[in-house]
C-alpha positions in Angstrom: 133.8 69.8 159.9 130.8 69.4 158.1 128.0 66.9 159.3 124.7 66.1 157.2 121.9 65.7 159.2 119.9 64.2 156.2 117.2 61.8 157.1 117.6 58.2 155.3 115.4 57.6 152.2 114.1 53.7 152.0 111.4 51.9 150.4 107.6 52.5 152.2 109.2 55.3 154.5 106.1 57.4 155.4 105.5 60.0 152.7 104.0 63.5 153.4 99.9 63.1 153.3 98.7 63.1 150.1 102.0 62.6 148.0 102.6 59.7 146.0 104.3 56.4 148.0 107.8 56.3 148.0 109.3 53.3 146.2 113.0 52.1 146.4 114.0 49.0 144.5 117.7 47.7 143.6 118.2 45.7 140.2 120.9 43.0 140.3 121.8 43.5 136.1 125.4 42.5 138.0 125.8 39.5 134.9 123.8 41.6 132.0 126.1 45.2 132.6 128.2 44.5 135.6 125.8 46.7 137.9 123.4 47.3 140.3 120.7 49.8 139.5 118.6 51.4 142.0 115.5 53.3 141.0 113.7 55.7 142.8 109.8 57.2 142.7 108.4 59.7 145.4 107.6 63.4 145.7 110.4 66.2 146.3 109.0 66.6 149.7 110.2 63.3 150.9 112.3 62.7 154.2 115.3 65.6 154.5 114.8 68.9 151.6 114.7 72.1 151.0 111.4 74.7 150.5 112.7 77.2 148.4 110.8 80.5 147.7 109.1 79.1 144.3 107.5 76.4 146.3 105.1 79.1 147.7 105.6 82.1 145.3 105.9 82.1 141.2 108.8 83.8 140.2 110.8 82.9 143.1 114.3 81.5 143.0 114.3 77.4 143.0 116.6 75.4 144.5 119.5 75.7 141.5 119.7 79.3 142.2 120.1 79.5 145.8 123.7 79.8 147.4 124.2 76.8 149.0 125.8 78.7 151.8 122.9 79.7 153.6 122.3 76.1 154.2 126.0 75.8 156.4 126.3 77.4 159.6 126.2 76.3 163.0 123.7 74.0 164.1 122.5 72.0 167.2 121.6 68.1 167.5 118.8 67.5 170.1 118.8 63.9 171.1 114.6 63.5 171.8 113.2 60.1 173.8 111.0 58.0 171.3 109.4 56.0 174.6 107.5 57.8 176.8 109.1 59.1 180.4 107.3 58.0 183.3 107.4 61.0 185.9 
């Protein structure tokens, strides 16, 4: 079974410091085309990615020539308290 842990992606979710604001905005063109369009705007390093060697060394493999593989394996899901515990 495969299970993505990938966070959600919304409008004015907290960007990295110093990268642009994320912007997420739907387009009802339902009557001009028969659609809705969503664009997008915000840095790479928004929410749930991947670093791949070039983002820290030129000449590195990006993210199109990595094997996808290394990124499936076994992995554990920590529930973690957002309130604080009183002890």
């Amino acid at each position: 079974m495969i299970i993505d842990f990938s966070a959600s992606i919304y409008d004015k979710i907290l960007p990295f410091p110093s990268d642009p604001e994320v912007s997420v905005k739907n387009k009802d063109y339902i009557k001009v085309c028969g659609f809705y369009v969503t664009s997008i705007s915000m840095s790479v390093h928004t929410g749930t990615h991947v670093d791949t060697p070039l983002h820290c060394i030129n000449g590195k493999p990006s993210t199109e020539n990595i094997d996808l593989s290394y990124y499936v394996g076994r992995a554990y899901c920590i529930d973690t308290p957002t309130k604080k515990m009183k002890l």
